[in-house]
PDB file of the backbone (N, CA, C, O) and the ligand in Angstrom, with CONECT records:
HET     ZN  A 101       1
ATOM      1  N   UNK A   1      10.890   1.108  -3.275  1.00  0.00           N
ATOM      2  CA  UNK A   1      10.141   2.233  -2.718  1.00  0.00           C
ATOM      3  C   UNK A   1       9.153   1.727  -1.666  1.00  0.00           C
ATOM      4  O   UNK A   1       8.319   0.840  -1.850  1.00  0.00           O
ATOM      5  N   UNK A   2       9.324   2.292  -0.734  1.00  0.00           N
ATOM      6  CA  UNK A   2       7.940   2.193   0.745  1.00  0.00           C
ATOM      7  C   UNK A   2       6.959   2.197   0.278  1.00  0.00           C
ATOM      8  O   UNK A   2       6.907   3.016  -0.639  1.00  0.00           O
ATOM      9  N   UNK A   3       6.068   1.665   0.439  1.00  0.00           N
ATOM     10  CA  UNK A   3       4.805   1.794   0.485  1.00  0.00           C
ATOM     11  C   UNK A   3       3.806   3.168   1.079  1.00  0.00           C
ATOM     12  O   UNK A   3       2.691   3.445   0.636  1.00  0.00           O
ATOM     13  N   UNK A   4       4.551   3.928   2.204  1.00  0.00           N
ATOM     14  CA  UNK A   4       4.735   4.712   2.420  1.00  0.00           C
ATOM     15  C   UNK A   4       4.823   6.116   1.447  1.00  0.00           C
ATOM     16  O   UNK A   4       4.438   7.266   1.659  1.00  0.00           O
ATOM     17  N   UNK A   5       5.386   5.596   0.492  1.00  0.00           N
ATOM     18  CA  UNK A   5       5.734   6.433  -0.654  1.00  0.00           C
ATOM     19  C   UNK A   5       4.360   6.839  -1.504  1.00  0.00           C
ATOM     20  O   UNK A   5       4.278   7.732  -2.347  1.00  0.00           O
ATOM     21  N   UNK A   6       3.509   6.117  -1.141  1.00  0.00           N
ATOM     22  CA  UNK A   6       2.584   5.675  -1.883  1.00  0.00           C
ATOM     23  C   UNK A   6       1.186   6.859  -1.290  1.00  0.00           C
ATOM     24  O   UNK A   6       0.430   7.517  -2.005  1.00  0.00           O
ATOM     25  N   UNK A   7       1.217   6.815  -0.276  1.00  0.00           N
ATOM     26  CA  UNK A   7       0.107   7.522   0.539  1.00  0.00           C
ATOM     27  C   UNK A   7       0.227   9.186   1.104  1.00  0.00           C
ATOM     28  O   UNK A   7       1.304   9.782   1.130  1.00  0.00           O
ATOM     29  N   UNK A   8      -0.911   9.713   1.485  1.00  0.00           N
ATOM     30  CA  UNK A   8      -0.623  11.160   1.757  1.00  0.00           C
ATOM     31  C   UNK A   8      -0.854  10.432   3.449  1.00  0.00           C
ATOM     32  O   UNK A   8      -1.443   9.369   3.252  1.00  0.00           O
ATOM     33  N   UNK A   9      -0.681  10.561   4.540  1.00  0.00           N
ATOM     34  CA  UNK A   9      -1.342  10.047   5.628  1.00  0.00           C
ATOM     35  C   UNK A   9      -1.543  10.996   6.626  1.00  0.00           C
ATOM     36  O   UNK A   9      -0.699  11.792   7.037  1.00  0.00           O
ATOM     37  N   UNK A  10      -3.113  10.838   7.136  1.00  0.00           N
ATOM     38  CA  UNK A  10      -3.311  11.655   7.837  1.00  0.00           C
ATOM     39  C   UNK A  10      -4.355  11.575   8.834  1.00  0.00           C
ATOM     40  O   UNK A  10      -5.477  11.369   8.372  1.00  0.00           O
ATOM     41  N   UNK A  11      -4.212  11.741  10.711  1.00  0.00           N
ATOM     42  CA  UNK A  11      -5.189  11.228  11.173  1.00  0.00           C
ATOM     43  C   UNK A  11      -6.430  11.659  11.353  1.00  0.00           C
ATOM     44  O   UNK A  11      -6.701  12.850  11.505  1.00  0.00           O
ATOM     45  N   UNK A  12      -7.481  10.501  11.348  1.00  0.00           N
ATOM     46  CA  UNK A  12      -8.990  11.060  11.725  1.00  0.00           C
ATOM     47  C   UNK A  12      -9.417  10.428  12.976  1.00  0.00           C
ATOM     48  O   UNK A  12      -8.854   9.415  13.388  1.00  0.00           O
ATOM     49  N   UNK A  13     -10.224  10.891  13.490  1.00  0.00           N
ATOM     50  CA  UNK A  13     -11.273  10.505  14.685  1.00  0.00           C
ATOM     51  C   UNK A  13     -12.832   9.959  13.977  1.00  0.00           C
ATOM     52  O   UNK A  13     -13.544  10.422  13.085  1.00  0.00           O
ATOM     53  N   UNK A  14     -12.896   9.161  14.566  1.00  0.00           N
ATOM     54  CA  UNK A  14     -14.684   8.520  13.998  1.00  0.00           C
ATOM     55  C   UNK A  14     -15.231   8.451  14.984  1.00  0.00           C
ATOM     56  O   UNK A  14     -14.419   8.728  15.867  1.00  0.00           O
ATOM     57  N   UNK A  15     -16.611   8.136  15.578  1.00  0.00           N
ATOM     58  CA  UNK A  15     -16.841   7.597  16.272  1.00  0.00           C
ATOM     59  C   UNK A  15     -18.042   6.625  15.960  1.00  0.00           C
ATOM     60  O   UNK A  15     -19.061   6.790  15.290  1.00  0.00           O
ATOM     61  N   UNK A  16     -17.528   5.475  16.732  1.00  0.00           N
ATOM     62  CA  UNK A  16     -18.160   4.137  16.940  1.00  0.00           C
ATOM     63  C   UNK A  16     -19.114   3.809  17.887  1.00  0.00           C
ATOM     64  O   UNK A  16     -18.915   4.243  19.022  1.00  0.00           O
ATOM     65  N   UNK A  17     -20.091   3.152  17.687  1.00  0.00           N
ATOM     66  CA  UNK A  17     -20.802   2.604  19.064  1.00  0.00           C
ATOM     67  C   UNK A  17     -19.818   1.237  19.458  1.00  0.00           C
ATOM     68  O   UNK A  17     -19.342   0.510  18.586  1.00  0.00           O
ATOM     69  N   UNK A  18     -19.707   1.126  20.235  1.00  0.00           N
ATOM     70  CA  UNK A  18     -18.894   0.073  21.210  1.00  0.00           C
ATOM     71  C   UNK A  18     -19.873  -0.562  22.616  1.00  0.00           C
ATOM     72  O   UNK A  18     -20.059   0.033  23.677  1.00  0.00           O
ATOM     73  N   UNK A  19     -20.238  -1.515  22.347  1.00  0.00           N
ATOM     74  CA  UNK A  19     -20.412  -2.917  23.417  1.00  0.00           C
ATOM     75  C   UNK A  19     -19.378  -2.747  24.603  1.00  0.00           C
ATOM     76  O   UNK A  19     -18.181  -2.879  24.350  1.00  0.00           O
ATOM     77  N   UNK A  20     -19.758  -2.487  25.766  1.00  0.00           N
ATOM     78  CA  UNK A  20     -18.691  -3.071  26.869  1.00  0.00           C
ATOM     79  C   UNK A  20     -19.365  -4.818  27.073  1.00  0.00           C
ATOM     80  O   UNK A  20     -20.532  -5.205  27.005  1.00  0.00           O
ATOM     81  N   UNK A  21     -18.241  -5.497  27.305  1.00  0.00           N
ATOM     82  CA  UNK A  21     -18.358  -7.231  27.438  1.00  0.00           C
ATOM     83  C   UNK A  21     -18.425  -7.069  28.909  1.00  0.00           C
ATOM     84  O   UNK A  21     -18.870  -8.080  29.452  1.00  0.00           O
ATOM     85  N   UNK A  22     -18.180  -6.299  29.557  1.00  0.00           N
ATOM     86  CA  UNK A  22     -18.482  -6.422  31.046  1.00  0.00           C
ATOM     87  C   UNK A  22     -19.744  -5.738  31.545  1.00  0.00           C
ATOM     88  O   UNK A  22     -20.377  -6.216  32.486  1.00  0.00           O
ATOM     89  N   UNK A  23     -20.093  -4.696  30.964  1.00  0.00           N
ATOM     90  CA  UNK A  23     -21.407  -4.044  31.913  1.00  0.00           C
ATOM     91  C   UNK A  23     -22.195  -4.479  30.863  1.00  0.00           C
ATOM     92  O   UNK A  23     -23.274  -4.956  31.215  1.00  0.00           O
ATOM     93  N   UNK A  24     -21.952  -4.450  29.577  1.00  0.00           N
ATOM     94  CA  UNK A  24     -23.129  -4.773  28.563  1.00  0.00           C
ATOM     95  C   UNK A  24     -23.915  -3.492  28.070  1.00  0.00           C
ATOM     96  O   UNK A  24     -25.048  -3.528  27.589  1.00  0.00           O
ATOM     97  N   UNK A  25     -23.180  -2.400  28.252  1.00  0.00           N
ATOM     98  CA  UNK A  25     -23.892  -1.143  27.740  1.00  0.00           C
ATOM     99  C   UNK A  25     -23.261  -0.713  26.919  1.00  0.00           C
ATOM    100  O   UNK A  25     -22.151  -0.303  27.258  1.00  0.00           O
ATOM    101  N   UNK A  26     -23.656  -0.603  25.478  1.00  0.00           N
ATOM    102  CA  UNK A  26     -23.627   0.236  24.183  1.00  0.00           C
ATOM    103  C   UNK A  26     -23.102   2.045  23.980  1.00  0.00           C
ATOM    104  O   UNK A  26     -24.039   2.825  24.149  1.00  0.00           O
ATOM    105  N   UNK A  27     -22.143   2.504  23.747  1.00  0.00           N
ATOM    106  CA  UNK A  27     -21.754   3.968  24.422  1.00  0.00           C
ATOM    107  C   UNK A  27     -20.652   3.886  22.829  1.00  0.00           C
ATOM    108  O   UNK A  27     -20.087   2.964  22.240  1.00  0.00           O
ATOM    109  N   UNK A  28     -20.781   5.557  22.586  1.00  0.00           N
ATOM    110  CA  UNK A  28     -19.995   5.762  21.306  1.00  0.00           C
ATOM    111  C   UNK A  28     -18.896   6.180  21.767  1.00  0.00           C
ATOM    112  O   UNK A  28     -19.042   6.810  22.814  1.00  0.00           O
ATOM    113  N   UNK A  29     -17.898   6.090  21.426  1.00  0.00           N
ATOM    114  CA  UNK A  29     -16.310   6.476  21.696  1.00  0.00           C
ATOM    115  C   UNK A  29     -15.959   6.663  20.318  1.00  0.00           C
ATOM    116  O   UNK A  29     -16.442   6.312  19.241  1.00  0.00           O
ATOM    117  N   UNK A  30     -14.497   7.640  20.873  1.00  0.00           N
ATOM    118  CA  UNK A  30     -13.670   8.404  19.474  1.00  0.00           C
ATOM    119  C   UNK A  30     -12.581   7.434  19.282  1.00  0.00           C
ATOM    120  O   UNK A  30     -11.660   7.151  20.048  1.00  0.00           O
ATOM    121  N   UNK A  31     -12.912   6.898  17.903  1.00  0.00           N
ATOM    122  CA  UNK A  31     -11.375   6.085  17.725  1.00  0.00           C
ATOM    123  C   UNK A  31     -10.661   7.245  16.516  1.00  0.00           C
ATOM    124  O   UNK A  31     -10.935   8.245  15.852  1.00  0.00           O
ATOM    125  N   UNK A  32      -9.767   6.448  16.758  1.00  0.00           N
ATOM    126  CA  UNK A  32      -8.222   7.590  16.076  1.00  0.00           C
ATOM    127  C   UNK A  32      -7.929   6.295  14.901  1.00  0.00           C
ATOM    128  O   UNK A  32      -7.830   5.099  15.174  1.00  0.00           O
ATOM    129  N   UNK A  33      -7.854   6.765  13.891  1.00  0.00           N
ATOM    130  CA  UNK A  33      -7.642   5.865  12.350  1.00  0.00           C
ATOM    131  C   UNK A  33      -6.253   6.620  11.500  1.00  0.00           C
ATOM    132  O   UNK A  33      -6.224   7.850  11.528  1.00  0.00           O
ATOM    133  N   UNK A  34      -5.358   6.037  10.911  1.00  0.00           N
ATOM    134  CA  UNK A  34      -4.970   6.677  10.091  1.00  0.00           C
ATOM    135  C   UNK A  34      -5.412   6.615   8.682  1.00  0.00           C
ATOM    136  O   UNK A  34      -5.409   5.551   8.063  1.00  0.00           O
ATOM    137  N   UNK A  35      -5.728   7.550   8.250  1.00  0.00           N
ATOM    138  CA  UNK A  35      -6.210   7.719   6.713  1.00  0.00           C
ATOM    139  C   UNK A  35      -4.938   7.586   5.780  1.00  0.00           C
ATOM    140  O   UNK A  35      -4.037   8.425   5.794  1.00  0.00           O
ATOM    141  N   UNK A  36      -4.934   6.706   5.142  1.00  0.00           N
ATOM    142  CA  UNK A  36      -3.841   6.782   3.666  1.00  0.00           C
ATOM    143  C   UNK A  36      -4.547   7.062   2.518  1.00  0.00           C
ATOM    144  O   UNK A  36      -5.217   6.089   2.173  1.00  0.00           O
ATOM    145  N   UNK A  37      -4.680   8.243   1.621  1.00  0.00           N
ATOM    146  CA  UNK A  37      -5.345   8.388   0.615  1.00  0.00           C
ATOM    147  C   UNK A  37      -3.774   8.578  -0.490  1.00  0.00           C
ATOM    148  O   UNK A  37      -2.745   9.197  -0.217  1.00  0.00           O
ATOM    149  N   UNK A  38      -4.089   7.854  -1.654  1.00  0.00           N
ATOM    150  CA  UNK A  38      -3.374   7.631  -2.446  1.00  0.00           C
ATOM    151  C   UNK A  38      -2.453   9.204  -3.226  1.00  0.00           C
ATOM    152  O   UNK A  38      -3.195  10.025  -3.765  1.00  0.00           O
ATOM    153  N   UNK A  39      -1.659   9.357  -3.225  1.00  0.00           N
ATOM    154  CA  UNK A  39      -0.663  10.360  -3.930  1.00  0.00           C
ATOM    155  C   UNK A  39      -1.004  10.550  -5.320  1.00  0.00           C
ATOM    156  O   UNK A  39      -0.981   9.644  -6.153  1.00  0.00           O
ATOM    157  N   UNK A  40      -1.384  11.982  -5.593  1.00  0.00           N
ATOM    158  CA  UNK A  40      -2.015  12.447  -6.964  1.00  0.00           C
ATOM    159  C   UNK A  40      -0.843  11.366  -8.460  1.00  0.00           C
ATOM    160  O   UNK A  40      -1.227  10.812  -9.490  1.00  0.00           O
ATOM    161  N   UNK A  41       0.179  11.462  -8.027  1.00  0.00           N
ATOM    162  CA  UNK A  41       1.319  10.860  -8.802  1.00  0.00           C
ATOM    163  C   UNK A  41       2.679  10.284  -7.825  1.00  0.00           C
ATOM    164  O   UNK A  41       2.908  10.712  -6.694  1.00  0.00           O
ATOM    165  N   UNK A  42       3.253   9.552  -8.315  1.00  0.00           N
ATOM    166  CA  UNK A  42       4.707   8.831  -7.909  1.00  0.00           C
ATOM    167  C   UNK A  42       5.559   9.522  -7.806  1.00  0.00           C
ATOM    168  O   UNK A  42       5.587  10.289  -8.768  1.00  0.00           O
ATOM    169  N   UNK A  43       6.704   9.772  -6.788  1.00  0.00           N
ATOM    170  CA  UNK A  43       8.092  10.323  -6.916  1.00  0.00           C
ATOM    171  C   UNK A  43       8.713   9.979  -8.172  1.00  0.00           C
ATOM    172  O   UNK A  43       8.850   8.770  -8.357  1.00  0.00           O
ATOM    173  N   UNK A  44       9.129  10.770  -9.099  1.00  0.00           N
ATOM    174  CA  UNK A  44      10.236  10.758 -10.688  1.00  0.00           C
ATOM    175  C   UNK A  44      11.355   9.222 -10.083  1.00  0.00           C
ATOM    176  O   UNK A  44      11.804   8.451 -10.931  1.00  0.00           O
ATOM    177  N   UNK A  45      11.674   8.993  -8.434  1.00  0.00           N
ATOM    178  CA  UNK A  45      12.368   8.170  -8.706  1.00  0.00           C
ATOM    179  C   UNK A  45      12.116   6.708  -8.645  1.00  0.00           C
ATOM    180  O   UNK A  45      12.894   5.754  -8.677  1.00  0.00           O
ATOM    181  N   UNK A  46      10.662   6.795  -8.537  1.00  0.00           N
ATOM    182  CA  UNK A  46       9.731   5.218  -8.978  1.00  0.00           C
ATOM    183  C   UNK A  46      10.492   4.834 -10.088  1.00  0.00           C
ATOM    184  O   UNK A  46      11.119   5.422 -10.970  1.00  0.00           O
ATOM    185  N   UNK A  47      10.173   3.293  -9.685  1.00  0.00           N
ATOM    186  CA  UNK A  47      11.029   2.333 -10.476  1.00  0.00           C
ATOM    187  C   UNK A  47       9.627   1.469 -11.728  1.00  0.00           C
ATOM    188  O   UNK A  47       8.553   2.026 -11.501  1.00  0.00           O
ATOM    189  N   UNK A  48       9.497   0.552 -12.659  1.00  0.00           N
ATOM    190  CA  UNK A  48       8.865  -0.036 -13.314  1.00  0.00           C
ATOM    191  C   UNK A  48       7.936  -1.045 -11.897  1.00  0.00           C
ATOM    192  O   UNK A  48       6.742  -1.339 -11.951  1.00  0.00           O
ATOM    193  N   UNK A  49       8.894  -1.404 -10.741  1.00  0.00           N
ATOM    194  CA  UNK A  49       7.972  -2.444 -10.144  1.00  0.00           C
ATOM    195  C   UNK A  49       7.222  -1.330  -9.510  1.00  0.00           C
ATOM    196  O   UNK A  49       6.007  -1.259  -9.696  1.00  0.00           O
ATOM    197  N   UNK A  50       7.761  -0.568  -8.870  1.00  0.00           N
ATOM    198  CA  UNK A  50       7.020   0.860  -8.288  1.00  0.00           C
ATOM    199  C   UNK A  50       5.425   1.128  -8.710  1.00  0.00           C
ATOM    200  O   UNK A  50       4.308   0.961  -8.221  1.00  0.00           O
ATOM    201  N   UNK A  51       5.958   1.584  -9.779  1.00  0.00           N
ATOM    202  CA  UNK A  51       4.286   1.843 -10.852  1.00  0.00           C
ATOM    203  C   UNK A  51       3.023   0.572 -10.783  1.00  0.00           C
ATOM    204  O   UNK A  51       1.866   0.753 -10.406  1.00  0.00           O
ATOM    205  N   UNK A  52       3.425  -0.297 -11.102  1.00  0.00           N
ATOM    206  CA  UNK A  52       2.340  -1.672 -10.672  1.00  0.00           C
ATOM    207  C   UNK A  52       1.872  -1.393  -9.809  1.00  0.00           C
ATOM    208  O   UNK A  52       0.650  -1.266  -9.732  1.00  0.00           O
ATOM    209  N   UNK A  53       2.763  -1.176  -8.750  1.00  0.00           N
ATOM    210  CA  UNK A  53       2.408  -1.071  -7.289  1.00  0.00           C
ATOM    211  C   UNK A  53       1.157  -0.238  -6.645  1.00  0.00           C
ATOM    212  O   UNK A  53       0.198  -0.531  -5.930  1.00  0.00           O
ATOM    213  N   UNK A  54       1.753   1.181  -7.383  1.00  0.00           N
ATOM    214  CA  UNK A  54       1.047   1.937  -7.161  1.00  0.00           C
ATOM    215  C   UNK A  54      -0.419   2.040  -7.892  1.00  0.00           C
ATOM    216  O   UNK A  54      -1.340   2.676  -7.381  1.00  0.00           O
ATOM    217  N   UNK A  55      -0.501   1.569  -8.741  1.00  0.00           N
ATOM    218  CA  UNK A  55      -1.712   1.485 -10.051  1.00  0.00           C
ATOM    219  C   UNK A  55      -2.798   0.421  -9.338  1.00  0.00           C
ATOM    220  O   UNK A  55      -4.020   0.489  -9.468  1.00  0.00           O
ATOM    221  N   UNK A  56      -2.118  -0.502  -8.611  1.00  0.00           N
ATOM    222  CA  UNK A  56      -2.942  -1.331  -7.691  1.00  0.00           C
ATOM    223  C   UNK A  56      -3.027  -0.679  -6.399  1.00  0.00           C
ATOM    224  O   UNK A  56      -4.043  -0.765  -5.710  1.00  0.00           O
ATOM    225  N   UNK A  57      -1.927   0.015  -6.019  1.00  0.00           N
ATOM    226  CA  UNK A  57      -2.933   0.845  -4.420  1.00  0.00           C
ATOM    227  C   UNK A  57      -4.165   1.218  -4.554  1.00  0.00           C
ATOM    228  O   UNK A  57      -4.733   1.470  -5.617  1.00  0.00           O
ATOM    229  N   UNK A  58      -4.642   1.266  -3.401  1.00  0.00           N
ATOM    230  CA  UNK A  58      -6.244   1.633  -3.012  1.00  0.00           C
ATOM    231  C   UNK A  58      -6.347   2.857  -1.942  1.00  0.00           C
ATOM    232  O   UNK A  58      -5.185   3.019  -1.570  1.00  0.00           O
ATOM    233  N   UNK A  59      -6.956   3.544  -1.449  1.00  0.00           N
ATOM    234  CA  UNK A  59      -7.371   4.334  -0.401  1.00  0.00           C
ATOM    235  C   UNK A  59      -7.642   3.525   0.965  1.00  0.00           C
ATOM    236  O   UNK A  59      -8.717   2.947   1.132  1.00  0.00           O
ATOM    237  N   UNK A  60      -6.767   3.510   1.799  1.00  0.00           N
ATOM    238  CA  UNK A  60      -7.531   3.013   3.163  1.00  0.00           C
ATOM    239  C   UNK A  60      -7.241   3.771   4.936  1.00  0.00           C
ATOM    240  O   UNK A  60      -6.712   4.805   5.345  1.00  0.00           O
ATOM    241  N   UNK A  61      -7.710   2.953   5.380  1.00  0.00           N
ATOM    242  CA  UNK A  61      -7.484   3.468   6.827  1.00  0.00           C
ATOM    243  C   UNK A  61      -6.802   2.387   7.964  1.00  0.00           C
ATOM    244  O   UNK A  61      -7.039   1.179   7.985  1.00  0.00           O
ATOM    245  N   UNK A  62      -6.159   2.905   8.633  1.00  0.00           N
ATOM    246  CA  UNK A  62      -5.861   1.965   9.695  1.00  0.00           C
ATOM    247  C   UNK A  62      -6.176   2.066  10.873  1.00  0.00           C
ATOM    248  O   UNK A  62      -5.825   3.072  11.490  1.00  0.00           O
ATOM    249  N   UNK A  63      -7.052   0.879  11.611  1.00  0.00           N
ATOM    250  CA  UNK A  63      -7.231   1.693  13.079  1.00  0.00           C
ATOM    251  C   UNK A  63      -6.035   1.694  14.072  1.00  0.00           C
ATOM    252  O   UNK A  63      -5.402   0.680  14.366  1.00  0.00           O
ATOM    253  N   UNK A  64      -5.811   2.847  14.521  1.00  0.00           N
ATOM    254  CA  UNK A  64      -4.918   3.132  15.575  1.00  0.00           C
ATOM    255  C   UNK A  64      -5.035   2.575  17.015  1.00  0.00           C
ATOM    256  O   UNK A  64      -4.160   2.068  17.716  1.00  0.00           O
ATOM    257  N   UNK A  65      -6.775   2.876  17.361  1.00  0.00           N
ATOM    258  CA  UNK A  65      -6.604   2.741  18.786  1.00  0.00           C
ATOM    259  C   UNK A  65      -6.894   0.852  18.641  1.00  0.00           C
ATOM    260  O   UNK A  65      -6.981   0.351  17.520  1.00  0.00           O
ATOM    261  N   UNK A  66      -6.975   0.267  19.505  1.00  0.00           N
ATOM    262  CA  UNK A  66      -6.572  -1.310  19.947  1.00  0.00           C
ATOM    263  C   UNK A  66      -7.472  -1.277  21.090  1.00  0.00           C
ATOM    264  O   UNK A  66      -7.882  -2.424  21.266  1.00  0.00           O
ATOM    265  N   UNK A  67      -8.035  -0.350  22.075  1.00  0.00           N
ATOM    266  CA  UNK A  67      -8.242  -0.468  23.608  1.00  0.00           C
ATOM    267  C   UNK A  67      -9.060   1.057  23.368  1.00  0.00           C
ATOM    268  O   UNK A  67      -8.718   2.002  22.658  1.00  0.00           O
ATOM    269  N   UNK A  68     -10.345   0.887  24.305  1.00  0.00           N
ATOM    270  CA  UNK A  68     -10.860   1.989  24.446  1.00  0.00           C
ATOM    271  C   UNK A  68     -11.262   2.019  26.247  1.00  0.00           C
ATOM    272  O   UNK A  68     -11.165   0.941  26.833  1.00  0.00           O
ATOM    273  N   UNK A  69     -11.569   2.891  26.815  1.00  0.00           N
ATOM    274  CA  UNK A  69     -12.260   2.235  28.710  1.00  0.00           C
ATOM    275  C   UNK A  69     -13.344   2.837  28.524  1.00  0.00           C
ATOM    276  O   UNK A  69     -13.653   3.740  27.746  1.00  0.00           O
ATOM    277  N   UNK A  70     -14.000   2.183  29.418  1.00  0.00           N
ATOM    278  CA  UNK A  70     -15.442   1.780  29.331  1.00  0.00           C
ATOM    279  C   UNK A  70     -16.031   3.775  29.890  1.00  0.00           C
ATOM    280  O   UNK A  70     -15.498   4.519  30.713  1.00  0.00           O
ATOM    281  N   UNK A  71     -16.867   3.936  29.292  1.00  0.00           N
ATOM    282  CA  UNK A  71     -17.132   5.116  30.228  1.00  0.00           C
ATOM    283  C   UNK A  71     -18.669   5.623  30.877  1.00  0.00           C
ATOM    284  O   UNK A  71     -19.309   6.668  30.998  1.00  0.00           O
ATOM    285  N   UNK A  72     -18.832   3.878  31.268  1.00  0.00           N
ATOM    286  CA  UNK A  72     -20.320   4.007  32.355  1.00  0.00           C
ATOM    287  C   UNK A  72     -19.102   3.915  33.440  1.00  0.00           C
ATOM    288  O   UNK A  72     -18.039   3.311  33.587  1.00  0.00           O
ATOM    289  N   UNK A  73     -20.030   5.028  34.211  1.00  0.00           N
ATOM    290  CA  UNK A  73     -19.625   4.633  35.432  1.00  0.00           C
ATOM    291  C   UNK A  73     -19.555   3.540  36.831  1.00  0.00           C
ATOM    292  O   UNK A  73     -20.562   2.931  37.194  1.00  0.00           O
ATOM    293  N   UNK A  74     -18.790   3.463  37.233  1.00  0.00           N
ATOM    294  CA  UNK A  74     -18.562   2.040  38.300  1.00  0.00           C
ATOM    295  C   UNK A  74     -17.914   0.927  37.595  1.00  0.00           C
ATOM    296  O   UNK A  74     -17.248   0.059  38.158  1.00  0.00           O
ATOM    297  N   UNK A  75     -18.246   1.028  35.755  1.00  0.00           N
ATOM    298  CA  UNK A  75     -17.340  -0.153  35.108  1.00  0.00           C
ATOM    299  C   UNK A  75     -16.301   0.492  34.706  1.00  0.00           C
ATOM    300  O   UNK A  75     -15.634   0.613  35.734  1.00  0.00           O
ATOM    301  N   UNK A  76     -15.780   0.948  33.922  1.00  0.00           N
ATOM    302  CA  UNK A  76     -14.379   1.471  33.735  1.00  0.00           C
ATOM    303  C   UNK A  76     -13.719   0.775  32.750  1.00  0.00           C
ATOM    304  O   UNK A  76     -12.950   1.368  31.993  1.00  0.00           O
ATOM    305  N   UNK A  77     -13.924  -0.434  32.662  1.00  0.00           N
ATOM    306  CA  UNK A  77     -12.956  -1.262  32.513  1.00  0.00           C
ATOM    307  C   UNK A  77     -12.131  -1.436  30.872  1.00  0.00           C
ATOM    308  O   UNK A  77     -12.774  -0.812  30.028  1.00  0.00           O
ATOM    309  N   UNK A  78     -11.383  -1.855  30.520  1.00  0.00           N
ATOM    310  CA  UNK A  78     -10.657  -1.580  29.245  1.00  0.00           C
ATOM    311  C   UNK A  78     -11.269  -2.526  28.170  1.00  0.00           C
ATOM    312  O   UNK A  78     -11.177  -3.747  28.294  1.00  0.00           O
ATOM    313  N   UNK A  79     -11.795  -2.035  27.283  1.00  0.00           N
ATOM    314  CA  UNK A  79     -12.286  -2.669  25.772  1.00  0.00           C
ATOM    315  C   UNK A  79     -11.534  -3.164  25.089  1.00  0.00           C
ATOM    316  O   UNK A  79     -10.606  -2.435  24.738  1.00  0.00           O
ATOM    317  N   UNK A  80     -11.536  -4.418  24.631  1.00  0.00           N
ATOM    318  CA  UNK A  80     -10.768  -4.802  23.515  1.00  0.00           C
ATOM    319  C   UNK A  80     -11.631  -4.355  22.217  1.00  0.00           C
ATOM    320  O   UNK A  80     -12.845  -4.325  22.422  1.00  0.00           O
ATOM    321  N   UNK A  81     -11.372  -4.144  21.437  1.00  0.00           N
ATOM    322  CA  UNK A  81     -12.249  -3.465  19.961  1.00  0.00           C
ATOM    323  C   UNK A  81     -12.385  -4.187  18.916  1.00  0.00           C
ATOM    324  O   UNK A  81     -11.999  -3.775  17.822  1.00  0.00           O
ATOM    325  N   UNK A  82     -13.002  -5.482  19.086  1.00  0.00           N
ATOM    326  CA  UNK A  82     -13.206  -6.497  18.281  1.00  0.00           C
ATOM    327  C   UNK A  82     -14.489  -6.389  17.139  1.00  0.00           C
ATOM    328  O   UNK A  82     -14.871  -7.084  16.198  1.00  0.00           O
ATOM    329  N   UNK A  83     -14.956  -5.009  17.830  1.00  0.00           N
ATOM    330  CA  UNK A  83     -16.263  -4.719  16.564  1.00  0.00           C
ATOM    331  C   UNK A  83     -16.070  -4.460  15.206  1.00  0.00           C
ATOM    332  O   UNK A  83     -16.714  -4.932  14.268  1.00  0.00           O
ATOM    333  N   UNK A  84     -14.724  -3.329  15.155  1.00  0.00           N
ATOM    334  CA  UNK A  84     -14.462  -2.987  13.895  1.00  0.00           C
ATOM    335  C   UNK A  84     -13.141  -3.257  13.048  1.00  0.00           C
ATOM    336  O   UNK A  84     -12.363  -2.319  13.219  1.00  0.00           O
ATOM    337  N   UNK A  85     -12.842  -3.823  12.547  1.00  0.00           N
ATOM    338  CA  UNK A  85     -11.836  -4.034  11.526  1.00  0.00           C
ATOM    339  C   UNK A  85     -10.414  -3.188  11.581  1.00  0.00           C
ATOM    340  O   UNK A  85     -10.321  -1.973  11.756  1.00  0.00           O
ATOM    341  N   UNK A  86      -9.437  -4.036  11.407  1.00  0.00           N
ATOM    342  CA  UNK A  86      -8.205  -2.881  11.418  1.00  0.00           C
ATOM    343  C   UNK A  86      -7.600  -2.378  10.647  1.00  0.00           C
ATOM    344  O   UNK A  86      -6.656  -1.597  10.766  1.00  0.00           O
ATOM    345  N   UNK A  87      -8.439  -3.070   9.157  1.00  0.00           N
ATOM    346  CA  UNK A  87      -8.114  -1.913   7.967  1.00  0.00           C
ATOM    347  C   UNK A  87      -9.023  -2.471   7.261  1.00  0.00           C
ATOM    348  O   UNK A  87      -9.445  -3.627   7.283  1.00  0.00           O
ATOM    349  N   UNK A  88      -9.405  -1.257   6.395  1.00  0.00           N
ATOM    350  CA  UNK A  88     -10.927  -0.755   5.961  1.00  0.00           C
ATOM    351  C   UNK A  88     -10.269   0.214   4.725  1.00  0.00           C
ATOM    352  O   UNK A  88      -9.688   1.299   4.756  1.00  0.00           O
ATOM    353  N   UNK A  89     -10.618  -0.642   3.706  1.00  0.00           N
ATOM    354  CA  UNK A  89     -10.961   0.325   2.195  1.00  0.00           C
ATOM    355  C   UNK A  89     -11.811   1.215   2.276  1.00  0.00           C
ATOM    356  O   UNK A  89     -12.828   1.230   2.969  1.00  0.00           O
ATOM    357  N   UNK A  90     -11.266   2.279   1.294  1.00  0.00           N
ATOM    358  CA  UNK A  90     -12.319   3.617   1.548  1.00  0.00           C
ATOM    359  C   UNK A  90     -13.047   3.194   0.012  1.00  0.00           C
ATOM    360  O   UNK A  90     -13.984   3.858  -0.431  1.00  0.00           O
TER     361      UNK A  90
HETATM  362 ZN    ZN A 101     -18.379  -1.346  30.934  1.00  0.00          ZN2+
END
């Protein structure tokens, strides 16, 4: 069974303060995360390794976006998003 199997998934928007490395100005942007919150119960066709599996899943998120652009003006330039983590327990 997927792991997949495991989660309800669904996306959110947060927003972050974000550092530009080029102008050096601090500005909040919307990142896009996917939320996996765990399934009230297992599909009937879970298996014995299945169940472990799932009994050890957790709630988390994944970040989606990778790249944000800068939005002072005259810099522009594309963010790498090294501030926040790319998966995060809820
Ligand atoms: Zn900038």
């Amino acid at each position: 069974m997927d792991e997949r199997d495991f989660f309800i998934e669904k996306q959110e928007v947060r927003t972050h303060t974000i550092n530009c490395p080029s102008c050096r100005q601090a500005a909040e942007y919307q990142i896009r995360w996917l939320k996996r919150t765990k399934k009230p119960s297992l599909p009937p066709r879970a298996n014995e390794e299945d169940r472990i599996r799932f009994k050890a899943a957790r709630d988390y998120m994944v970040r989606i976006d990778d790249f944000v652009r800068c939005n002072t003006p005259r810099c522009g330039k594309r963010i790498e998003i090294t501030s926040l983590q790319t998966v995060a327990f809820l």
